[in-house]
Each structure stands twice: as C-alpha cells, then as structure tokens.
C-alpha positions as semicolon CSV with decimal commas, in nm:
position;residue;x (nm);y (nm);z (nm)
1;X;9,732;11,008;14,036
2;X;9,999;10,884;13,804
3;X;10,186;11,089;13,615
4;X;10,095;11,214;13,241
5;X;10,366;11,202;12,962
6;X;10,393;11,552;12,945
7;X;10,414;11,841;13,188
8;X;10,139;12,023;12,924
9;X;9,903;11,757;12,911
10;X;9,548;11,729;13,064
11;X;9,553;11,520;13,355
12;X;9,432;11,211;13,375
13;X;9,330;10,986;13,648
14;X;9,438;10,599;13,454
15;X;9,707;10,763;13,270
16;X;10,040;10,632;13,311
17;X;10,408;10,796;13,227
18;X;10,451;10,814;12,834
19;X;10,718;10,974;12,638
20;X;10,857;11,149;12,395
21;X;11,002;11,102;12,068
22;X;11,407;11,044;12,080
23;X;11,704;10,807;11,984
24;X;11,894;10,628;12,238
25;X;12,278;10,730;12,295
26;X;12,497;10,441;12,204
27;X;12,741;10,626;12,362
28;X;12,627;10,666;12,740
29;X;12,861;10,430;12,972
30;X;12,543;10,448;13,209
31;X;12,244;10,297;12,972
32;X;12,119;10,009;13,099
33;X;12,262;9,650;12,903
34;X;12,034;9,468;12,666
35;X;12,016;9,145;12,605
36;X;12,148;8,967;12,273
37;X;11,939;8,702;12,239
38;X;11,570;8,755;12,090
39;X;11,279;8,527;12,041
40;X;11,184;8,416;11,686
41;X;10,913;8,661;11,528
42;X;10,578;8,557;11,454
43;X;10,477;8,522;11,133
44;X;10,367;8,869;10,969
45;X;9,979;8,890;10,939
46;X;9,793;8,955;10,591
47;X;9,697;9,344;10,579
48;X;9,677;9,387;10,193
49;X;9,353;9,581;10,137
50;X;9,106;9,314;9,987
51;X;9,174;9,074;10,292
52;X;9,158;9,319;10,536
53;X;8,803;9,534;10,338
54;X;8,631;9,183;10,338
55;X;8,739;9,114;10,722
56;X;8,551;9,411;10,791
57;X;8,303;9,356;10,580
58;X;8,204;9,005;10,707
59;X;8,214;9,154;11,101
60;X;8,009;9,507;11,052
61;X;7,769;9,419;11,272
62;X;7,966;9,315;11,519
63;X;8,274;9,566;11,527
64;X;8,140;9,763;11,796
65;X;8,099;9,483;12,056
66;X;8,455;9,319;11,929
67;X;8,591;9,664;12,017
68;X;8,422;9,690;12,373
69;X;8,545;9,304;12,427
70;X;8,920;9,381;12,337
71;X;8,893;9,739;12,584
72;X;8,656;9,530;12,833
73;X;8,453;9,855;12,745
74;X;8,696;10,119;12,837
75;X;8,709;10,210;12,491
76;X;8,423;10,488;12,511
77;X;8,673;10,643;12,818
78;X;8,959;10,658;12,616
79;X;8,809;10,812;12,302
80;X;8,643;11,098;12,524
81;X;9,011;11,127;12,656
82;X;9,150;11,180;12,277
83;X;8,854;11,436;12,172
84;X;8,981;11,629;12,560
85;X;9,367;11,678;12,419
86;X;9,268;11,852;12,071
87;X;9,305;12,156;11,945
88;X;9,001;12,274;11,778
89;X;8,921;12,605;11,661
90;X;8,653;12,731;11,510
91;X;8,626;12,704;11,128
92;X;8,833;12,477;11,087
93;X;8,722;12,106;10,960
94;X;8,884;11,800;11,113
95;X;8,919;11,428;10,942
96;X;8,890;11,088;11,147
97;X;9,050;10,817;10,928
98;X;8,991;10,501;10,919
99;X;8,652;10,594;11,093
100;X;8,479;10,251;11,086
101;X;8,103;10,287;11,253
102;X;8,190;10,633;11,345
103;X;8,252;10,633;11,736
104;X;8,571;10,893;11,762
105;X;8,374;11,118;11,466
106;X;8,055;11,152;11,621
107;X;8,216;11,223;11,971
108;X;8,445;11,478;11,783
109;X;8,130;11,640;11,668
110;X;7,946;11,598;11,998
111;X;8,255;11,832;12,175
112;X;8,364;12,061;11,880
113;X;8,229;12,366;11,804
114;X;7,899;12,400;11,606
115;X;8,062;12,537;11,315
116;X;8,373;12,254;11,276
117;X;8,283;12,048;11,038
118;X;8,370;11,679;11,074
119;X;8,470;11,436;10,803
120;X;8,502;11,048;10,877
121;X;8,649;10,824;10,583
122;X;8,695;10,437;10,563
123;X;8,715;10,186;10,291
124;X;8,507;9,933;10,381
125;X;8,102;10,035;10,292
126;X;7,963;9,808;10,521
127;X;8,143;9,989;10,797
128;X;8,042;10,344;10,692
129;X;7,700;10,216;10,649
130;X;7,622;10,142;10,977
131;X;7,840;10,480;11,086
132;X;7,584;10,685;10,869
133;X;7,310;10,496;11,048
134;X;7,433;10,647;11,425
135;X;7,417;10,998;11,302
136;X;7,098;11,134;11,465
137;X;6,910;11,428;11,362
138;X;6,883;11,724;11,551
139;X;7,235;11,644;11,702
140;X;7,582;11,743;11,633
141;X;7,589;11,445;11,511
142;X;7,366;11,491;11,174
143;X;7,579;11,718;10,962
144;X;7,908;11,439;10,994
145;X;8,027;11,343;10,652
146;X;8,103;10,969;10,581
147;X;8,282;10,871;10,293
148;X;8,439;10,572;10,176
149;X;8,820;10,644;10,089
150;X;9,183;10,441;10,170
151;X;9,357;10,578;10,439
152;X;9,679;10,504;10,236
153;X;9,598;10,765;9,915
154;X;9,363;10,991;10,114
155;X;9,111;11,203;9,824
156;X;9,238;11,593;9,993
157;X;9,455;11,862;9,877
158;X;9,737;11,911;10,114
159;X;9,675;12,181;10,437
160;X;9,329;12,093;10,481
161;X;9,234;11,972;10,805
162;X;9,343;12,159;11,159
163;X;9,282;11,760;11,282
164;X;9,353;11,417;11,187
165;X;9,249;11,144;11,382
166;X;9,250;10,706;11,367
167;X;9,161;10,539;11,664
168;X;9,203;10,170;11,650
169;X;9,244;10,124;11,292
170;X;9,613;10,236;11,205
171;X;9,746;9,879;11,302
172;X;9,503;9,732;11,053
173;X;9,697;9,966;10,748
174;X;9,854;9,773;10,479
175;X;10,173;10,026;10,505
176;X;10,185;10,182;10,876
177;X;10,425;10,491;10,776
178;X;10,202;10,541;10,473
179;X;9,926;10,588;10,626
180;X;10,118;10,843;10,851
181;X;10,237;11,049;10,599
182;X;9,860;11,103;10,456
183;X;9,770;11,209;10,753
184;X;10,067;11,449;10,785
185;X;10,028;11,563;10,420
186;X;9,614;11,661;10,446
187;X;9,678;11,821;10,783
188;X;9,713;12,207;10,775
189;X;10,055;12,340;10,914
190;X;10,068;12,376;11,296
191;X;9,789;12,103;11,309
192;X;9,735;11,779;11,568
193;X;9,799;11,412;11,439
194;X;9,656;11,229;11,644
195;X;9,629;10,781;11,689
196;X;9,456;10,622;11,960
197;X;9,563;10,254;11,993
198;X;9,587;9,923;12,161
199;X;9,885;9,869;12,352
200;X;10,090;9,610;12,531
201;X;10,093;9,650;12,932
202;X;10,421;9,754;13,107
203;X;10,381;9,632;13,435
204;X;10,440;9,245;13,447
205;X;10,099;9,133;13,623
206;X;9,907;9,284;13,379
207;X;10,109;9,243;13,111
208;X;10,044;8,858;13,127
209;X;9,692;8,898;13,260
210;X;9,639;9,067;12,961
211;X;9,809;8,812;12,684
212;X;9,632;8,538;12,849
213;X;9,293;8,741;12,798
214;X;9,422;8,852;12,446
215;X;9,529;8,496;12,327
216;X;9,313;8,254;12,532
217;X;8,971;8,403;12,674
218;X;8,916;8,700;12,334
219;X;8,931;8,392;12,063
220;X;8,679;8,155;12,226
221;X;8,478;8,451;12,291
222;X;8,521;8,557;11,936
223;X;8,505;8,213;11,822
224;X;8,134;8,210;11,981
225;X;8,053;8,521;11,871
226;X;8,210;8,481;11,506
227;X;8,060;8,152;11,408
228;X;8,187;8,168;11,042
229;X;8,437;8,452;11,068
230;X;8,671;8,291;11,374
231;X;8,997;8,415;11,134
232;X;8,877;8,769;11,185
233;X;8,866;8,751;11,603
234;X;9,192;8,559;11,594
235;X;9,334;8,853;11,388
236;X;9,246;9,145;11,543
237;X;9,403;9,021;11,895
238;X;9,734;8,919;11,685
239;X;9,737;9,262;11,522
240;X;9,792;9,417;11,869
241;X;10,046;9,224;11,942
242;X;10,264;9,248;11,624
243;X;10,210;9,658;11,582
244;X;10,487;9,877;11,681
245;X;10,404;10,076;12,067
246;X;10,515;10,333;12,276
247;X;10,864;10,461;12,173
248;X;10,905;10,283;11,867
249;X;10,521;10,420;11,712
250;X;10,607;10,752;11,840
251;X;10,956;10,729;11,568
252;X;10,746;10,674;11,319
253;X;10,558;10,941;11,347
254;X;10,842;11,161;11,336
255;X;10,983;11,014;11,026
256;X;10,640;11,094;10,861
257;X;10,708;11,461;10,934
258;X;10,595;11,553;11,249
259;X;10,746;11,764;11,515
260;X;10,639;11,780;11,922
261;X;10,525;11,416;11,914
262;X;10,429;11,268;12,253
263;X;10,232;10,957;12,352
264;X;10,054;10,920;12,686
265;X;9,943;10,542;12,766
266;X;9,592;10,474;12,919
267;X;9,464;10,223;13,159
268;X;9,827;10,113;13,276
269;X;9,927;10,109;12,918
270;X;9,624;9,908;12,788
271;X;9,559;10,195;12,504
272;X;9,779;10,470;12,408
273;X;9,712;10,821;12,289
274;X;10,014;10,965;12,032
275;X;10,036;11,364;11,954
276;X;10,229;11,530;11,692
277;X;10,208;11,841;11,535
278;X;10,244;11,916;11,113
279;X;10,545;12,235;11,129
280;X;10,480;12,476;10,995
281;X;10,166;12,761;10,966
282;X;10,039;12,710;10,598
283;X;9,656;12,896;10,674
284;X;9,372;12,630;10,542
285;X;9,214;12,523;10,245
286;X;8,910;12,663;10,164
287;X;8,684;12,370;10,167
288;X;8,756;11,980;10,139
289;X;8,545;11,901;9,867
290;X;8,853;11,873;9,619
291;X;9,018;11,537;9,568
292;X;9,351;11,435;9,443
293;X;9,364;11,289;9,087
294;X;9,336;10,914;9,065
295;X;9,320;10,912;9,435
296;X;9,163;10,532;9,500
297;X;8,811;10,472;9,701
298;X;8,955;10,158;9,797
299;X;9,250;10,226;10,504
C-alpha cells in the first residue's frame, strides 16, 4: 500500500504520497539544483465564459463518456474516494460547484446524512438539465437542488455551506483563484474545500504513457466521437495539461484563504484530491435560499 499524503487521512489502496502546502527555502545549501533553462509555454487556452458555456453546451450529451475516456473510467473510484474524506454533519447543507450532470452531487447525497441537504450549481443549462434528469425518486438522490449559477460570483451569503466541492471543472474557470475564493467565502468557518482534478503522472513510464494517450489516442477518439465539436475534445485534454498540480494548486488554495490544505494524488497521480479548511468557527446560515445582489447566472 502506498503511502497517503497525510498521517490523518483515510487510506487508500492507489493513493500515492501528496503534500502539503509550503514555500521552498532559498536558503538551504542542501536543496536539490534546478535547471535554468525552460521550454517555451504553450499558448494559453480560451476560458472566457461564453466559449467555454457553449463548449459545454454543444457536448451535454456526451460529457459523461468524455469524462470516463479521459479517467479510462476510474473516475466513479475517485469521486467515491472524495465523498470518503468529508466532513459532514448533520444539518448542515453542502454545495458542489461547477456540478455539470451531477455525478459528485448525487454521490454526496447517496453517503450524507438524510437530513444534509445538497446543492449543485453550474452555468451551462444544458449540463444541469441532464443532471436534474439523474435524480431518481425515492432516492437520496430526489431532494438535490440544481441551479444554474457562475462559479466565479457564486448567488450565497457568506458562512453557508459546512462543504464545497468541484470535481473536474475548476481547470475549466475563467479565473482559477477566483473561483477559489467563492468557494472559501460561501463556506462556513471550520468548513472543507474540497477539488478533485486531473493530474499529470510523476513516475516517468506513466507519465509519457499517459501524454501519448492524452495527446494522440483521446483526440482521434474524441474526434470520432465529436464529429462537429473536435475543438471541444482537443481542449479538454490541453486544459489538463496547462492547469497548475500538486504543490503549486495546493498555493493557491492557501492564498484564497485557507488553512490545513493537503492534496493526496490518485491512481499514481492520474487525479488528485486537495483539502483545505475555511479558519475560523462562524456557526451557519440559516438557509441558502438568499443570493448576493447582482450576483450573475452566467463556472
């Protein structure tokens, strides 16, 4: 069994060493030498909001399976891994942002108890459409509340949630830290932030197994699968590759204002689970039914 990132964390059997959130010591005669040469980066991809909303838009019906072929279906493993390491009391509501068709709600809702009341929001209606469509009744699963909102200008009070959640969607933000901070600023005090994310193989076999996958084999699959909407399968492998991993996502998580943060990669560093926690012990919000003035409806 490899080891977890933590010595508190749940074990688990793929999981491989993570980290914590910290700055190097430029001062330490004994830190290894880095090199002072660096490739030319790629060209930044387009994340403004209408591109990305009408990306989604156009592959709805499709998300699902372009998720299970970037995971090769793993991804169902390492959400019920995320809902395992959360903190959830009774009472208490949670929020999944950036919630797309739903998955990490509804299995939030599945292992919660009865009386947490889950709230998924996204910005793109086709998405939340077919998200609304999974609920079934009689289930946990009925009661979830979809709603379309940006993940950027979130439609809460502060101190509401004792969750917030994004699995595979933060990367796909027009403004990364952002996004971070709205989920820091709706969370109650002594709540979990938590992402679940793609991320780039450490050990070298993999790691170019995995880019030849990611930039040769994924396209022409997408390609095939995409017909008119190849763009949108090229960008959601390049959109991996250009978001910030590990150590560096971790940092940023911290600068949005939250303490304790660890990450914990998955599947040999494949996916990544990050942890922080709001400071503080504010109590809760009454309800969530309140939103911010001009917040926008437009992740």
């Amino acid at each position: 069994m490899l080891p977890e990132s933590t010595d508190h964390a749940r074990p688990d059997a793929d999981a491989s060493p993570g980290g914590t959130a910290s700055s190097d010591d430029p001062s330490n005669p004994f830190a290894a030498s880095r090199p002072t040469t660096t490739a030319a980066a790629p060209p930044a991809l387009d994340k403004s909001n209408d591109r990305v909303r009408e990306m989604f838009r156009q592959i709805a019906p499709r998300y699902d399976l372009m998720n299970h072929l970037l995971s090769l279906n793993i991804d169902k493993h390492w959400r019920r891994q995320a809902v395992r390491r959360m903190r959830l009391e009774p009472g208490l509501p949670v929020l999944d942002v950036c919630t797309g068709t739903g998955d990490l709600a509804i299995a939030m809702a599945h292992h919660s108890p009865s009386n947490v009341d889950v709230v998924g929001s996204d910005f793109c209606h086709a998405m939340l459409e077919i998200a609304r469509d999974k609920r079934v009744p009689g289930t946990p699963s009925e009661p979830i509340q979809f709603l379309e909102a940006d993940s950027q200008q979130l439609p809460f009070e502060d101190d509401v949630f004792q969750c917030v959640t994004v699995a595979f969607g933060l990367r796909n933000v027009a403004d990364t830290d952002r996004g971070l901070r709205e989920m820091t600023r709706v969370c109650r005090g002594g709540g979990q932030v938590m992402v679940l994310e793609f991320s780039r193989p450490t050990l070298f076999g993999l790691r170019h197994g995995y880019n030849f996958y990611f930039t040769q084999v994924l396209p022409r699959l997408g390609q095939w699968f995409a017909r008119n909407n190849k763009a949108a399968y090229e960008y959601l492998p390049e959109s991996v590759g250009q978001f910030p991993d590990g150590q560096a996502l971790a940092d940023r998580m911290v600068q949005a204002g939250l303490t304790d943060v660890r990450f914990t990669p998955l599947t040999f560093g494949v996916c990544t689970i990050y942890e922080g926690t709001k400071p503080g012990y504010e109590g809760i919000r009454p309800g969530y039914e309140g939103t911010k003035p001009d917040a926008g409806s437009a992740r």
